[in-house]
C-alpha positions in Angstrom: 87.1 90.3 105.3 85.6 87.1 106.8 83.1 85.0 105.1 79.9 85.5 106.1 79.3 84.2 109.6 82.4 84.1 110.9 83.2 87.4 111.5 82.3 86.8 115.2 85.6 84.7 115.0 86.9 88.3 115.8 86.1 87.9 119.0 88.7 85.2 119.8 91.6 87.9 119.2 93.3 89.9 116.2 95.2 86.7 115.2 92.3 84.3 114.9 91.9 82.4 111.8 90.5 79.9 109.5 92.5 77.1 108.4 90.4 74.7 106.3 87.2 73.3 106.4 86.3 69.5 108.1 84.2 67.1 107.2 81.0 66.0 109.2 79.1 68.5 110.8 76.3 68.2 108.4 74.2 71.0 110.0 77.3 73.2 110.8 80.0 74.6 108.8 83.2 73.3 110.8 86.4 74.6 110.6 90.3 73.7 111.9 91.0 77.1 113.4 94.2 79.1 115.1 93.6 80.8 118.5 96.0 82.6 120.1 98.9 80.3 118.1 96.8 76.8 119.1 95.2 74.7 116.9 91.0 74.7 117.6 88.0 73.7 115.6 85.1 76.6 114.8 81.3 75.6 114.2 79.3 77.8 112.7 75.6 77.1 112.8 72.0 78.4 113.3 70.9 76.6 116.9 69.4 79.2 119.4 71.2 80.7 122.4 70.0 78.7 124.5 70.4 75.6 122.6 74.1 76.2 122.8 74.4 77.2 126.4 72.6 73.7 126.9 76.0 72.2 125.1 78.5 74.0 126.2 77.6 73.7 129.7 77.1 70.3 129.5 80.9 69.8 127.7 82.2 71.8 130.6 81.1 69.8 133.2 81.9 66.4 131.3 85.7 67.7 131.0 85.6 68.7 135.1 84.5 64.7 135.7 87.4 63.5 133.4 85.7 62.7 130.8 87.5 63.7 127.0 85.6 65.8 125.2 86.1 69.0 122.8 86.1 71.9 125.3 84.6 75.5 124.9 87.1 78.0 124.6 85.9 81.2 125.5 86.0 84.7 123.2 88.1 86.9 125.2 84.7 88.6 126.6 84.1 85.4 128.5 81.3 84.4 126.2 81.1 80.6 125.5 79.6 81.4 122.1 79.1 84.4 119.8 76.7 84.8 117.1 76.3 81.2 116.6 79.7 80.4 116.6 81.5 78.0 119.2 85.4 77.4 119.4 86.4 74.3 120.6 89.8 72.3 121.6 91.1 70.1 119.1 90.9 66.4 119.7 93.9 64.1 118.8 93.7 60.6 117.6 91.5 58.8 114.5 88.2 56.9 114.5 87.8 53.5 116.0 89.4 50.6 113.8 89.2 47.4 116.3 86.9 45.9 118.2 89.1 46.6 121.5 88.6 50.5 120.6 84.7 49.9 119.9 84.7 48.2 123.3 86.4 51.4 124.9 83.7 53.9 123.5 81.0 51.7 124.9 82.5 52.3 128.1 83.0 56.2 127.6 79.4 56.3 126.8 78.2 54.3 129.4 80.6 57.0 131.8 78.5 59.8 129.8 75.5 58.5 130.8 76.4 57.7 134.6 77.5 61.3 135.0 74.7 62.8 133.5 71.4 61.2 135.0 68.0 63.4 135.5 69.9 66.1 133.6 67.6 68.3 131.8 66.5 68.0 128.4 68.4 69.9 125.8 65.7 73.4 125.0 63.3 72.6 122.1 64.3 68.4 121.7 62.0 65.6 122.7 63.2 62.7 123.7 62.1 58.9 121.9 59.2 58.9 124.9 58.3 62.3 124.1 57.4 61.8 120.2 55.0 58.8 121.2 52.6 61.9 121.6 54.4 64.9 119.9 55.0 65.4 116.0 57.9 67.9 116.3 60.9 68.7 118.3 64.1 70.6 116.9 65.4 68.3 113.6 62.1 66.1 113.7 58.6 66.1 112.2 56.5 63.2 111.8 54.4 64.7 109.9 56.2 64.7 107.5 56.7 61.0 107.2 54.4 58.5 106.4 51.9 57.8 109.0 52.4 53.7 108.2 55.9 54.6 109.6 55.2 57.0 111.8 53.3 53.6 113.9 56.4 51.3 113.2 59.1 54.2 114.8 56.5 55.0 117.7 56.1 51.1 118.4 60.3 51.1 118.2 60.3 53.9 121.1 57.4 52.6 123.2 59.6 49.3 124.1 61.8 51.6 126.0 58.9 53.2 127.9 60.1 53.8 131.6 63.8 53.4 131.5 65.2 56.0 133.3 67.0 58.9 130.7 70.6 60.9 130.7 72.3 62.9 127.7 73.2 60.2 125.2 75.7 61.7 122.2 73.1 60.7 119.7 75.1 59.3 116.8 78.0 57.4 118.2 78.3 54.7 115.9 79.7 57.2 113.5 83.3 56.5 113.1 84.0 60.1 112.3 82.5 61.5 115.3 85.1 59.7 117.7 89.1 60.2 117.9 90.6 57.1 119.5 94.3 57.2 121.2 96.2 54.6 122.6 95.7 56.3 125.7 92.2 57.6 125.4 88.6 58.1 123.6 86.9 61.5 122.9 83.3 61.6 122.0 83.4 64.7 119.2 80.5 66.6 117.4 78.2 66.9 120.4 74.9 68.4 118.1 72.5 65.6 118.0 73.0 65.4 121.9 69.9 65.7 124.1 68.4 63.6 126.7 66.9 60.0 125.8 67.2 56.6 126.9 70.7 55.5 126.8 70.0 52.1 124.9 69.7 54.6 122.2 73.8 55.6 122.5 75.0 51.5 122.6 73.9 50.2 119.1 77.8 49.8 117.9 79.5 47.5 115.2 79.7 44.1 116.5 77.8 45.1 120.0 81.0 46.4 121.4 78.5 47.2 124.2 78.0 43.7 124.8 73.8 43.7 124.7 72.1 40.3 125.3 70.1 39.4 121.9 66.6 41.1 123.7 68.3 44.3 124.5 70.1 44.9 121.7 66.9 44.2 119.1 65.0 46.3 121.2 68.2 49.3 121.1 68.5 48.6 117.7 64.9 49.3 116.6 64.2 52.2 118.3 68.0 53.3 117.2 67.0 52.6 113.2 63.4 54.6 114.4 65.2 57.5 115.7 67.8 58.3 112.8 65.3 57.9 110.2 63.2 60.3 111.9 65.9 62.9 112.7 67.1 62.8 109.5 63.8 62.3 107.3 63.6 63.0 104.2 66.3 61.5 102.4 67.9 57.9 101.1 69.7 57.5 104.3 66.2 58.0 106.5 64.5 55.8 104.1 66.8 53.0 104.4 66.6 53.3 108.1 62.9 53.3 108.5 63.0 50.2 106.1 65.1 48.5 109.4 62.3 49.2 112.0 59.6 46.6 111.9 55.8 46.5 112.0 55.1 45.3 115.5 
């Protein structure tokens, strides 16, 4: 019997399984997994049909432009994802250690973002320009948070007003969500993707993206604005809304 959730893994074929649980993925329940005698990784979450046609489309089309990324694997129906569940190829290599490798993430993400201009905005998100006049959009409510720093995040995001917007990754200056080779970099754990201004994607350790001292304050701010609003309410978010400024 599979735990619940996962007995859509099924669909894969008799011989799927579950080998042991991975870390990250806070929203998900992520798994190594075996299909058809390959080594794969299973997420298991809650996001909406459509939500996950919006990623797995988008990760399709990022691998047919060359681009490394965990690709769909499909049940053996054809389906892309089943019940909330998503199988994915396993991606080799370990998170960035130098400042060469944070340099060569930069430049996937700035490929990411070339490739992916006036692409629409993942169902039920808002982007940073978005929540200057929303409350809510999928993981955020600023109603919830203090309306003192509700005015500090919104006068982060307004400094990016008009810049034009692609799919960033949303939380790439996560060591864990990126698996660095000598011979390439893959961009992993795609669920805080959506479409945004792609300063947003280049706030890295020791500005591997190489940001004059304006453009990185500005990144940086509304960067510090965003997570503490995705992630609101806990010690993490707090500490990050304590980083955005009174302007």
């Amino acid at each position: 019997m599979w735990p619940v959730g996962w007995e859509a893994i099924g669909q894969w074929g008799d011989d799927a399984a579950r080998i042991e649980r991975l870390t990250g993925g806070a929203a998900n329940d992520v798994w190594s997994v075996r299909i058809d005698g390959r080594l794969a990784v299973g997420r298991l979450g809650t996001r909406s049909d459509a939500d996950l046609r919006w990623e797995t489309e988008l990760l399709q089309y990022l691998d047919r432009e060359g681009m490394t990324v965990p690709v769909p694997i499909p049940a053996s129906d054809g389906r892309l994802f089943v019940d909330g569940l998503v199988v994915m190829t396993y991606m080799d290599g370990g998170p960035p250690e130098t400042q060469d490798d944070w340099r060569r993430v930069a430049d996937a993400l700035r490929e990411l973002h070339r490739l992916t201009q006036g692409w629409p905005q993942r169902p039920g998100w808002r982007s940073s320009a978005d929540l200057l006049h929303a409350e809510t959009g999928t993981k955020i409510d600023l109603g919830a948070m203090p309306a003192e720093g509700v005015a500090r995040c919104r006068a982060a995001w307004a400094r990016l007003t008009g810049r034009p917007t692609c799919v960033v990754h949303g939380n790439p200056a996560n060591p864990g969500n990126v698996r660095v080779t000598a011979h390439q970099v893959a961009l992993i754990d795609w669920d805080e993707s959506h479409v945004d201004v792609p300063d947003l994607d280049l706030v890295l350790p020791g500005n591997a993206a190489g940001l004059d001292d304006g453009a990185h304050d500005i990144a940086a701010q509304a960067s510090a604005a965003w997570e503490a609003a995705v992630s609101w309410d806990d010690e993490y978010s707090a500490r990050r809304l304590a980083e955005v400024r009174a302007v």
